[in-house]
C-alpha positions as CSV (number, residue, x, y, z in Angstrom):
1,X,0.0,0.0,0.0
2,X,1.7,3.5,-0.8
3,X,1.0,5.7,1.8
4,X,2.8,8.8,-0.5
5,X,0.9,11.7,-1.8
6,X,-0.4,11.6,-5.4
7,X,1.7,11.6,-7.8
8,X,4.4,10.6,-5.4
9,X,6.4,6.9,-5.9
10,X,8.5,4.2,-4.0
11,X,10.6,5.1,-7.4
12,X,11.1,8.8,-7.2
13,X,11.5,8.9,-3.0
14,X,15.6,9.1,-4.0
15,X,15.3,12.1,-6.0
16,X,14.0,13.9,-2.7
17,X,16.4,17.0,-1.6
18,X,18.3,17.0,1.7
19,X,20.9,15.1,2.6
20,X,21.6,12.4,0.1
21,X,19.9,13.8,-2.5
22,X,21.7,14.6,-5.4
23,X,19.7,17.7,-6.5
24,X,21.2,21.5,-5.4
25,X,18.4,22.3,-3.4
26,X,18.8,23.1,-0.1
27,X,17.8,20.5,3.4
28,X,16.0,23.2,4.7
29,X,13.1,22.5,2.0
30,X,12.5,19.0,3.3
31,X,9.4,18.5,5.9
32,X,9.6,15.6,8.2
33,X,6.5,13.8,8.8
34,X,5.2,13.8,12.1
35,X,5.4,10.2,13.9
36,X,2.3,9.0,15.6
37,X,3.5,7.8,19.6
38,X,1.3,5.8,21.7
39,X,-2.1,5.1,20.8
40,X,-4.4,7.3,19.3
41,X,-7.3,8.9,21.3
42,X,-10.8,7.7,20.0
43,X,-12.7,10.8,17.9
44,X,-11.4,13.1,15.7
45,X,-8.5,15.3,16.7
46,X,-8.3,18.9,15.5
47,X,-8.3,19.5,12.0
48,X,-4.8,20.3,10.5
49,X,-4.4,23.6,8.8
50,X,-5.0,23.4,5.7
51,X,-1.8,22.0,2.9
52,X,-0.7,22.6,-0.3
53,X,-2.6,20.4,-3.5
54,X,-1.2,16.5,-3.2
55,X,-0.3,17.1,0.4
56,X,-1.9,14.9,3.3
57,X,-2.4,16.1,6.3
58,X,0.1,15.7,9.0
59,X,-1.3,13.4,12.1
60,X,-1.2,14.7,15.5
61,X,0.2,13.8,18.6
62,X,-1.6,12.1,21.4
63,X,-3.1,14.8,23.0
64,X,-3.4,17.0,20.0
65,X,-0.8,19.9,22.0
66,X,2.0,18.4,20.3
67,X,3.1,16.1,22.7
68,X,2.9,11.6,22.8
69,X,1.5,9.8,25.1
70,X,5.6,9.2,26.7
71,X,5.8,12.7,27.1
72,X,8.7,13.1,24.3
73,X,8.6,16.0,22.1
74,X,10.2,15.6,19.0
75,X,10.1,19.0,18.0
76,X,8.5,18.8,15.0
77,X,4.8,19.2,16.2
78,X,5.1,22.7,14.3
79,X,6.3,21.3,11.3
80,X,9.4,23.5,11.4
81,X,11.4,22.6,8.6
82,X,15.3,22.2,9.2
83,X,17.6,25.1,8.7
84,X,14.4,27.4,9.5
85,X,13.6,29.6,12.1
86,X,15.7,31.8,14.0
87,X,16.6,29.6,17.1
88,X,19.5,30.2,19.8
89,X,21.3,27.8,18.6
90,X,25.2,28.2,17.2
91,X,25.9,26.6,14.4
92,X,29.5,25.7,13.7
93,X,31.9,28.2,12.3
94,X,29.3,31.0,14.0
95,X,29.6,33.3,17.1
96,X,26.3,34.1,19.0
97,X,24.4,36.6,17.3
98,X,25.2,35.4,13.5
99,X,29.3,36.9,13.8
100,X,31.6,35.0,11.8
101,X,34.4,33.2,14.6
102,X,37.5,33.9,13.5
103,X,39.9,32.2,11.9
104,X,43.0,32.0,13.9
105,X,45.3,29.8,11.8
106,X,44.9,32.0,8.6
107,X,45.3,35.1,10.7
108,X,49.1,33.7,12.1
109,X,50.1,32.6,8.7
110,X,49.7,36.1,7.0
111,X,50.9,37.8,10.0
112,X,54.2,35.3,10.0
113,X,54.5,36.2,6.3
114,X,54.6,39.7,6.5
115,X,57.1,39.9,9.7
116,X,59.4,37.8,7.9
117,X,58.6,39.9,4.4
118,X,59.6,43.1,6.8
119,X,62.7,41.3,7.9
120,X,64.2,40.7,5.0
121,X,63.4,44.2,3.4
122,X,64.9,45.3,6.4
123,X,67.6,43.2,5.9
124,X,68.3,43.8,2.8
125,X,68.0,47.3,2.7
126,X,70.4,47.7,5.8
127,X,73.2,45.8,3.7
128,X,72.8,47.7,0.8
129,X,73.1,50.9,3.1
130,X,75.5,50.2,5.0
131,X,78.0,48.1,2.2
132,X,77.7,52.0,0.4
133,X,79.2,53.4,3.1
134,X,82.2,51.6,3.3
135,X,85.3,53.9,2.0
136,X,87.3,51.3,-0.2
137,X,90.2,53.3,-0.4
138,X,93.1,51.1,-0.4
139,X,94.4,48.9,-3.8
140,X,96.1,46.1,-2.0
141,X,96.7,45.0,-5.8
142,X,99.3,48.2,-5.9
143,X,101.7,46.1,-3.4
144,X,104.1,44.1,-5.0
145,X,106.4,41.4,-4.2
146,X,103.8,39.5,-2.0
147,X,104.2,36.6,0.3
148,X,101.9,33.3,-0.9
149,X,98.6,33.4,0.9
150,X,98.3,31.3,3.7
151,X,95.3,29.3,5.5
152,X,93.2,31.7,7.6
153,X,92.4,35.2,7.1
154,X,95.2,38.2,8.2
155,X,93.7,41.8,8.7
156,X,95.5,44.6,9.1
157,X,94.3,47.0,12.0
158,X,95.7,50.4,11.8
159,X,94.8,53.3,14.0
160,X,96.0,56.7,12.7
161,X,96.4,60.0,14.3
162,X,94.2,62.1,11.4
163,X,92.6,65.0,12.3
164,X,90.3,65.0,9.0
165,X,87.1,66.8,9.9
166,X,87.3,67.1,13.2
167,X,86.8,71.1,14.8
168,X,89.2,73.1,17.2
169,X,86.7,72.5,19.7
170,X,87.0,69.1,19.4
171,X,90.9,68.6,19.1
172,X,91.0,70.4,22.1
173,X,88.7,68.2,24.0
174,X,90.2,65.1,22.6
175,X,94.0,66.3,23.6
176,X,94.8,65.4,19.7
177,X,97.0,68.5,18.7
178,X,96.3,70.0,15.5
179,X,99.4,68.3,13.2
180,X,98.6,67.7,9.9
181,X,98.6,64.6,8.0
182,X,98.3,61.4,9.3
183,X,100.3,59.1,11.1
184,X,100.3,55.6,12.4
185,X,99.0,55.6,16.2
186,X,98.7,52.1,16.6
187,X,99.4,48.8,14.3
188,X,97.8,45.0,15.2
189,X,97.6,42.3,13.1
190,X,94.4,39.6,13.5
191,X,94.8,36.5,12.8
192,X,91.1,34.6,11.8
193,X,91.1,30.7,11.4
194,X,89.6,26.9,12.6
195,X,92.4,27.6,15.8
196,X,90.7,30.7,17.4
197,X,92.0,33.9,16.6
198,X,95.3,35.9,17.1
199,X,95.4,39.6,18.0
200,X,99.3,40.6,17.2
201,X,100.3,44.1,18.4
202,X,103.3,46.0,16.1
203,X,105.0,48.5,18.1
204,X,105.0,52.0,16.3
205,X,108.8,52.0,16.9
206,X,109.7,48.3,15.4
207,X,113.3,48.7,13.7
208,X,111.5,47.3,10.0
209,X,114.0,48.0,6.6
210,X,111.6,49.4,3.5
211,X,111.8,47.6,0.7
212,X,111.6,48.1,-2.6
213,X,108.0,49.7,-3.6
214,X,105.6,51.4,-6.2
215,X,104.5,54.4,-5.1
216,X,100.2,54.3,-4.3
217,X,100.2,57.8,-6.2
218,X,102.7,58.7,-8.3
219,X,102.6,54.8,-10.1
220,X,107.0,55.0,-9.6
221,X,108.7,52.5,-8.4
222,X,111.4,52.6,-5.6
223,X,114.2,50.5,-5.1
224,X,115.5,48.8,-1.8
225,X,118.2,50.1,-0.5
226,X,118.4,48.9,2.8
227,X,117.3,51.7,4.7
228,X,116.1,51.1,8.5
229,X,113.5,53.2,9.9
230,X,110.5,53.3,12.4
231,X,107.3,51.1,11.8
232,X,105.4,54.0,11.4
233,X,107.6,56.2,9.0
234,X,106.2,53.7,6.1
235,X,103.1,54.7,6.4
236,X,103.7,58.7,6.5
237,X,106.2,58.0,3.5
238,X,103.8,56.4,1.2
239,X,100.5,55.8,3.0
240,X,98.7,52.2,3.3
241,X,100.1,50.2,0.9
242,X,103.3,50.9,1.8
243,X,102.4,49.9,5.2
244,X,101.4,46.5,4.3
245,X,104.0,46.3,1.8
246,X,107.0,46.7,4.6
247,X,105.2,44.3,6.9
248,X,105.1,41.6,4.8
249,X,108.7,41.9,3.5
250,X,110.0,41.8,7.0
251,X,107.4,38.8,8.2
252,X,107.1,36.9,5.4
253,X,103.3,37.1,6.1
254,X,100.5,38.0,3.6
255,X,97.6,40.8,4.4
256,X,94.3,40.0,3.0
257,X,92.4,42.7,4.5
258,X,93.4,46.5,5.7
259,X,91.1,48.2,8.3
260,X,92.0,51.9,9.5
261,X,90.0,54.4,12.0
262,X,90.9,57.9,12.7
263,X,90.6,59.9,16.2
264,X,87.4,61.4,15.8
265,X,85.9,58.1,14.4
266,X,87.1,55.9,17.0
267,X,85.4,58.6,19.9
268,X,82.8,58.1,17.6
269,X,81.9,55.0,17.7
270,X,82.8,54.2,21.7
271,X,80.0,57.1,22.2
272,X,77.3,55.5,19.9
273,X,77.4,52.1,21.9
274,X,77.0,53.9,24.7
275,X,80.3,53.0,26.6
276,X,82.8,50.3,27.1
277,X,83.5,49.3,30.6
278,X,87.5,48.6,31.1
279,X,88.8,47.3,34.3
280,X,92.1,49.9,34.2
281,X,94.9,47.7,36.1
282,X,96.7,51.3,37.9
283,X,95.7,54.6,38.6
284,X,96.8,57.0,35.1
285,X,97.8,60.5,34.4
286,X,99.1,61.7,31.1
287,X,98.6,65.2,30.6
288,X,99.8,64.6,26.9
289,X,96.9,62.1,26.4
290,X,94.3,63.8,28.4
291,X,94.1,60.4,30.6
292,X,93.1,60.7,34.7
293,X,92.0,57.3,35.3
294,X,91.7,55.8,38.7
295,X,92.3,51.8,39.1
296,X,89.1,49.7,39.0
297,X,86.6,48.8,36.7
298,X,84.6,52.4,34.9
299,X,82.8,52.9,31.8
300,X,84.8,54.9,29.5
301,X,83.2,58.0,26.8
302,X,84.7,58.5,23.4
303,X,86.6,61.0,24.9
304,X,88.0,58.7,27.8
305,X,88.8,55.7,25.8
306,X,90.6,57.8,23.2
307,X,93.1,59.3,25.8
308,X,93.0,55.4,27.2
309,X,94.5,54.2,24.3
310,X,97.0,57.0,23.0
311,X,98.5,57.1,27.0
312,X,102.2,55.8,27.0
313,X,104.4,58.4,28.9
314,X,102.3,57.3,32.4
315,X,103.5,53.7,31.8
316,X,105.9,51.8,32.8
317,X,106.4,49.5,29.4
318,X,105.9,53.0,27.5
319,X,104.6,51.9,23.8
320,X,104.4,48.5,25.0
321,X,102.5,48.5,27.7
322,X,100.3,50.9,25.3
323,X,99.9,48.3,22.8
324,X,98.5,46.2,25.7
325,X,96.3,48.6,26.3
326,X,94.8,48.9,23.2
327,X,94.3,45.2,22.7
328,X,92.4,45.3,26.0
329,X,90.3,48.4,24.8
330,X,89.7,47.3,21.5
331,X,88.6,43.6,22.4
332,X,86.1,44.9,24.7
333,X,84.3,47.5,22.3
334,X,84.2,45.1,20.1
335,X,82.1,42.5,22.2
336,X,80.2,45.9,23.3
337,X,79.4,45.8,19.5
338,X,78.3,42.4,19.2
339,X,76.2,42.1,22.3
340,X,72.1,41.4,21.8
341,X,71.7,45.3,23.3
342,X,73.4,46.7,20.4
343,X,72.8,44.3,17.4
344,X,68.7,43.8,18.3
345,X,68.2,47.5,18.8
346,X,67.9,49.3,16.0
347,X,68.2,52.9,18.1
348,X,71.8,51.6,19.3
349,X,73.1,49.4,16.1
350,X,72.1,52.1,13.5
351,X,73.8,55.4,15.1
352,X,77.2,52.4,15.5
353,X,77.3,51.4,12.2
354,X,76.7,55.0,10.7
355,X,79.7,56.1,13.2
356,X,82.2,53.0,12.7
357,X,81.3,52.8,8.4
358,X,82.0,56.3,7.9
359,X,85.2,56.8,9.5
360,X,87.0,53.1,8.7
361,X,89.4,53.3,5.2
362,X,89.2,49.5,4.1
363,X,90.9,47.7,1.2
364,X,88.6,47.4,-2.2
365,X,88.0,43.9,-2.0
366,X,86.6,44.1,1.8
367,X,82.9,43.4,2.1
368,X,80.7,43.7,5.2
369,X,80.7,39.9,6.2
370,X,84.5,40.2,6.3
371,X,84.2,43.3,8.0
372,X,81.8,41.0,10.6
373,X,84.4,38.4,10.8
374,X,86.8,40.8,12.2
375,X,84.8,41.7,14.6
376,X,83.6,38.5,16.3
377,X,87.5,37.5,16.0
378,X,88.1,40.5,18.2
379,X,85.5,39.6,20.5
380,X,86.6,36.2,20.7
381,X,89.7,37.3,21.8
382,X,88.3,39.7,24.8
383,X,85.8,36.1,25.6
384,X,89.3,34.6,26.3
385,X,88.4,32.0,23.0
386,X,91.8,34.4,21.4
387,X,95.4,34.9,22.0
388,X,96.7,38.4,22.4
389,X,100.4,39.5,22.0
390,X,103.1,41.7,20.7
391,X,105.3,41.0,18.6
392,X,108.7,39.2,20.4
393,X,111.1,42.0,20.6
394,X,114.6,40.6,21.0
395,X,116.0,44.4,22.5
396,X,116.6,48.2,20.8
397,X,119.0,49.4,18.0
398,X,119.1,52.6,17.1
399,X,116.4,53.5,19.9
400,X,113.8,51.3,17.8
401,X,112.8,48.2,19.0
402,X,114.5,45.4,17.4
403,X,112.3,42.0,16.6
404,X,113.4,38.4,18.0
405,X,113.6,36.9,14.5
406,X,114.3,33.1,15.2
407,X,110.4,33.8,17.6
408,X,108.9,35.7,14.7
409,X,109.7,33.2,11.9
410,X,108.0,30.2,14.0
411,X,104.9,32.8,14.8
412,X,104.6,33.5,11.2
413,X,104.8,30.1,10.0
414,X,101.8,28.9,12.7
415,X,100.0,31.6,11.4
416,X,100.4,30.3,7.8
417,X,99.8,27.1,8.5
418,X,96.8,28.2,11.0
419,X,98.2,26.4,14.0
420,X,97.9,26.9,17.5
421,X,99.9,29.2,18.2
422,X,102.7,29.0,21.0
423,X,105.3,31.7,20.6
424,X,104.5,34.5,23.3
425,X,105.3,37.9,23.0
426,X,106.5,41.1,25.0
């Protein structure tokens, strides 16, 4: 017996939307029937309203209020159709009152891709900024006559006495004198390889003989003749490359990388990282320097560090123990510059760079991760990871200091060979 509605088969029951169904049209236009619970009161129950053509009429419940006989409601007795009506209920994917939850996974991933996107822009833009600002002013290629590169990487660290740019005021202040040109202050060479790093001091007054040269201007080149001289006096003769040329032909060691900072650009920089704290070994006064230091441990200005560094007549060791110092200072500002504070604030690590980049004179083929090599070797060597020395001086001729040769042949060849080293210094 087929209880459907007119028209209505067992055979087209399947083509019925909802779920199942295979036609577009929504659940919500599917009405359930009504299912008769317990047993049906005798007489006629109130008449059903009235239904579209072809549509029975929906039985009622038990007591004709909608509810069986068991005292389930199924909550249908209004013939509410599903998806209809505007019911409490959340769905899922919905917030009370209809707002859309939201979606938390899509909202990390774009937010993680446009941090990263501003990092690297960042990034990039920094290197591009701050690789421009480099002053490549020194053609290494102009030396001649050079030693065969070893393993490792050799900088040359040169600070000179130049006076460029800076105001009356200020060479006043900084106890610098007001001589022209430029001279050698201080000379190191930094060793970088798989056996830590070597920080090797050149006293300004090393007895070196000047070889034979072409000169950085003029293109001319000069013949050896034997001559003795200062350390120093190479570099006011002919500048950088003479520099590097002279201290490879009397170590037999090859420069891959010159580095050189001025007075004013070294204050610079101490005062944009906001300090280095030195622990200063003995009370120091040099009125030549501008040092008054008592002993103990003291953050130091641009100002202070500069007179720290230049301060010889107050010691004992004279240049020596000044070459000491200088490694000590040095090491130290350069794990200032290194440290989390300066690198991850961009208020502290921008004014430093723009300070150090402008006033360093590096060789043309030095890029900013060699630049950031030297750096970490130097801090390496403050962390106690380094060696620090000066060169082995063997006594004095001609009131320059004279090298211990057999000491600085075996230094040089560990530092070709990038050993350990074990020769120790002055």
């Amino acid at each position: 017996m087929n209880d459907w509605p007119e028209g209505w088969s067992g055979d087209n029951r399947g083509r019925g939307y909802g779920r199942g169904s295979a036609s577009a049209r929504p659940e919500s236009a599917r009405v359930m029937r009504q299912v008769r619970r317990g047993a049906t009161p005798p007489g006629p129950g109130p008449s059903a309203p009235p239904y579209g053509a072809g549509v029975p009429q929906q039985p009622s419940y038990t007591d004709g209020q909608g509810h069986g006989g068991d005292g389930y409601d199924s909550g249908y007795n209004t013939g509410q159709v599903y998806g209809g009506g505007s019911g409490s209920g959340q769905g899922p994917g919905r917030q009370a009152q209809g707002r859309p939850t939201p979606d938390w996974r899509r909202r990390i991933k774009w937010t993680a891709i446009t941090v990263v996107t501003v990092l690297v822009v960042t990034t990039v833009g920094t290197y591009f900024w701050a690789d421009s600002k480099l002053n490549r002013e020194v053609d290494l290629s102009k030396v001649i006559e050079r030693p065969e590169a070893g393993e490792g990487t050799n900088y040359l660290i040169v600070g000179s006495d130049s006076r460029e740019g800076m105001t009356d005021e200020q060479k006043k202040d900084l106890h610098t004198g007001s001589a022209e040109g430029k001279r050698t202050d201080s000379m190191m060479i930094l060793h970088t390889g798989d056996n830590g790093s070597t920080l090797i001091s050149l006293p300004r007054d090393s007895d070196v003989e000047i070889p034979s040269f072409v000169g950085s201007e003029s293109g001319k080149k000069y013949p050896g003749t034997g001559r003795h001289t200062k350390l120093n006096a190479a570099y006011a003769e002919d500048g950088p490359e003479l520099l590097v040329r002279t201290i490879e032909h009397n170590t037999g060691l090859r420069l891959d990388h010159y580095v050189e900072i001025g007075f004013a650009g070294f204050a610079n920089i101490v005062d944009a990282v906001g300090g280095v704290e030195m622990d200063i070994p003995q009370d120091i006064k040099d009125k030549k320097s501008g040092a008054d230091f008592k002993k103990g441990k003291q953050t130091l200005n641009g100002e202070e560090a500069l007179a720290f560094v230049r301060t010889r007549y107050a010691l004992a060791g004279s240049d020596l123990d000044r070459t000491k110092n200088q490694q000590k200072f040095l090491s130290a500002l350069a794990g200032q510059v290194a440290t989390p504070s300066t690198v991850l604030n961009p208020f502290k690590l921008y004014p430093t760079m723009g300070a150090g980049l402008d006033s360093l004179i590096v060789d043309k083929d030095m890029g900013l991760f060699d630049l950031a090599s030297m750096f970490w070797a130097m801090k390496s060597v403050s962390g106690g990871e380094g060696t620090s020395m000066n060169m082995p001086i063997s006594g004095s001729v001609g009131g320059n200091l004279k090298w211990d040769d057999a000491k600085v042949k075996k230094l040089v060849e560990e530092l070709k060979n990038d050993e350990k080293v074990t020769v120790s210094g002055n």
